[in-house]
ZAMARGU-4260 file (C-alpha; in steps of 0.2 Angstrom, whole numbers, plus 5000, padded with zeros to 4 digits):
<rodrens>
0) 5144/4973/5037 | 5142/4992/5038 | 5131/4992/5023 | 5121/4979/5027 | 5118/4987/5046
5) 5113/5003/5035 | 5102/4995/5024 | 5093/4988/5037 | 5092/5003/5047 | 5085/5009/5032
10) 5071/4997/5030 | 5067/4997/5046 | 5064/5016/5049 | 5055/5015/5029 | 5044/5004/5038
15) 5038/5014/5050 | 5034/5029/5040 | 5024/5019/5032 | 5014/5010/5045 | 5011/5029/5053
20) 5006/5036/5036 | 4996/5021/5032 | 4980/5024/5042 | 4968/5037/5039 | 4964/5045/5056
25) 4950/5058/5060 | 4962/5072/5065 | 4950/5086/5060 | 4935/5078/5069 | 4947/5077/5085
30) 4956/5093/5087 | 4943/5104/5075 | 4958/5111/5065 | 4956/5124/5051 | 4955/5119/5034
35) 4971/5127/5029 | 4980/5115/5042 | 4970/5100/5038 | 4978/5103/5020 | 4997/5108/5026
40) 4994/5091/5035 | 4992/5082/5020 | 5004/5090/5010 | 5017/5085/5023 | 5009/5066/5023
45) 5013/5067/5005 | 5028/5070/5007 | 5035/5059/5017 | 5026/5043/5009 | 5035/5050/4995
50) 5050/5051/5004 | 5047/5036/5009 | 5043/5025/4993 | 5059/5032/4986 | 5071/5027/5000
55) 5063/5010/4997 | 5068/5010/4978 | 5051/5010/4973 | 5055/5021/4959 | 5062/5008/4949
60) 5050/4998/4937 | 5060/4984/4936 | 5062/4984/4956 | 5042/4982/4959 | 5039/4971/4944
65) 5050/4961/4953 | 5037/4956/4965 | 5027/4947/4951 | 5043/4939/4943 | 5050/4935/4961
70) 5068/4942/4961 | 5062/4955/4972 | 5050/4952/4984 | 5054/4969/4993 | 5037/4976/4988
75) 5027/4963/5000 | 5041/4964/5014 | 5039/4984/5014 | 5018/4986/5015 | 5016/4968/5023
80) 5026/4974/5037 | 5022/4992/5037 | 4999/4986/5038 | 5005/4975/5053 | 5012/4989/5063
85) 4999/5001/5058 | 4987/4989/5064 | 4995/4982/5079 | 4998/4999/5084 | 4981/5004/5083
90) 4976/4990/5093 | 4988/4996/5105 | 4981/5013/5105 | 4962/5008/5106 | 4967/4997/5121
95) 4976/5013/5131 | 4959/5022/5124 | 4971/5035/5114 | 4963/5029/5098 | 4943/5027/5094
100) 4943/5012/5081 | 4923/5017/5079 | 4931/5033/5073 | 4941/5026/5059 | 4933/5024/5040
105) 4930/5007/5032 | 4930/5008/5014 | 4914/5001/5008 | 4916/4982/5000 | 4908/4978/4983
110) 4911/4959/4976 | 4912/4963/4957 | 4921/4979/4958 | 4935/4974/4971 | 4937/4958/4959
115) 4938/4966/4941 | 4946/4980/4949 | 4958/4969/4957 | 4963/4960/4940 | 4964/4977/4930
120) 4976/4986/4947 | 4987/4970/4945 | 4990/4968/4926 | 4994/4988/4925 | 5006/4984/4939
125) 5016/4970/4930 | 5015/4979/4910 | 5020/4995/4916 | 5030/4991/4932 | 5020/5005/4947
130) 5005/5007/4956 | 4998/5026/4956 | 5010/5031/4971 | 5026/5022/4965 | 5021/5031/4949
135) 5020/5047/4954 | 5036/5044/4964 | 5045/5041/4950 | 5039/5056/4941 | 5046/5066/4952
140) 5064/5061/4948 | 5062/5063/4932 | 5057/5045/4926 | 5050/5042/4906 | 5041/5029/4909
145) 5035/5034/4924 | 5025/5048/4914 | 5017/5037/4900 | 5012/5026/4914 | 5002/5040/4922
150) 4995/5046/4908 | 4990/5030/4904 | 4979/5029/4922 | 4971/5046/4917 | 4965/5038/4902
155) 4960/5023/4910 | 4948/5036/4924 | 4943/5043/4910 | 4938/5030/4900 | 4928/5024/4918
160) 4921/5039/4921 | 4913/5041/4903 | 4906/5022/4904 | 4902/5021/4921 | 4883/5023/4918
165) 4884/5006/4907 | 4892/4998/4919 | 4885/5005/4935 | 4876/4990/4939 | 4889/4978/4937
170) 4901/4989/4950 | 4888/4991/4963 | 4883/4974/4964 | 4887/4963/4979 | 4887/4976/4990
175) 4893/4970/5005 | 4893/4987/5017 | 4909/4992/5026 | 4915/4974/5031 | 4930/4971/5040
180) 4940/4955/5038 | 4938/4949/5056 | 4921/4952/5056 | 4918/4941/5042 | 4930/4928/5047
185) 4920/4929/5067 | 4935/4932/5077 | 4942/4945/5087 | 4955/4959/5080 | 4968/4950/5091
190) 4966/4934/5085 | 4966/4939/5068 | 4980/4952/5072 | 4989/4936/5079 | 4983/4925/5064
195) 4990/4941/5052 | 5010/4942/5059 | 5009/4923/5056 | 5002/4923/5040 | 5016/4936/5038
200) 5030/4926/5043 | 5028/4913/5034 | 5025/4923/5019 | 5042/4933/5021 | 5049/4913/5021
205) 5043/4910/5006 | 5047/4929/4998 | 5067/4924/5004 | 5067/4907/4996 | 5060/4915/4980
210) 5071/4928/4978 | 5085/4915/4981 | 5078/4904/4965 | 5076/4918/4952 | 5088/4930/4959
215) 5095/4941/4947 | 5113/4949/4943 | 5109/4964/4933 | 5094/4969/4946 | 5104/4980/4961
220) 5095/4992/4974 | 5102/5007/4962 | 5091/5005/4948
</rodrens>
């Protein structure tokens, strides 16, 4: 019972470092603050979303590639959860006027390149079992594979960056400006906030029924 309160606990206060480190906020446009700031900032940002990924057992391979294999689902749970608070929050804040959503950057959206880049993120995810920061993460414990996985990313931005001019036209086209999901879809960002946490809920469902069917023995949070 006490374990399970404190890996809850756990979860819980995981989620919420990473719902606060999550968005990307204008600080230095706000409070004008020295370079050397801006950058002690971010260095303690990075820290604590690395903090954070390893108290989620992100640093296992076999933990994340569990998401595609479905024994552990925990990777969906943690930043499903974590984007909803970020952005209810921020709602929240707009609403009080504490936050200036006009403020905040939108990545640009192009078709063909969130596509392919999409297919190329998700198959490096499953064969080598992180994503850049759960890589890095595991790095820093000392992790093997963890290392031939990033240097295996280096290639690959290396290998972009020497044929980017052959493929520069397919990457920029579709360019679709910085378009948010709730504009495209025509509704407000609290119906779609509202439509998000449902979508959510049942996703969670599904993620528990999932990790009942193909649950395995030798998989256990210490890996």
């Amino acid at each position: 019972m006490i374990n399970r309160l404190l890996h809850s606990l756990r979860y819980f206060a995981m989620t919420i470092s990473l719902s606060i480190i999550q968005p990307m906020g204008p600080l230095s446009i706000l409070s004008e603050f020295p370079e050397w700031l801006n950058l002690t900032i971010a260095f303690l940002i990075g820290i604590g979303f690395g903090f954070a990924l390893e108290q989620a057992g992100f640093s296992s391979s076999r933990k994340l590639a569990g998401m595609f294999y479905g024994y552990d689902t925990t990777v969906l749970k943690v930043f499903f959860t974590a984007a909803i608070v970020a952005l209810a929050g921020s709602q929240l804040l707009s609403f009080f006027g504490l936050l200036n959503l006009k403020l905040v950057f939108v990545n640009p959206y192009y078709i063909n390149a969130t596509i392919i880049g999409g297919v190329i993120m998700g198959a490096g995810f499953i064969m080598g079992g992180y994503c850049p920061g759960t890589g890095i993460s595991a790095l820093s414990i000392g992790k093997i594979d963890a290392l031939f996985y990033l240097f295996g990313g280096m290639f690959g931005a290396f290998l972009f960056a020497e044929t980017y001019p052959y493929i520069m036209t397919l990457a920029s086209e579709n360019y679709k400006g910085p378009m948010r999901i709730d504009e495209w879809m025509g509704v407000s960002s609290g119906v779609f906030t509202l439509l998000l946490i449902i979508g959510a809920v049942a996703l969670f469902w599904v993620a528990e029924l999932a990790e009942k069917k193909f649950k395995r023995a030798d998989i256990t949070n210490e890996i």
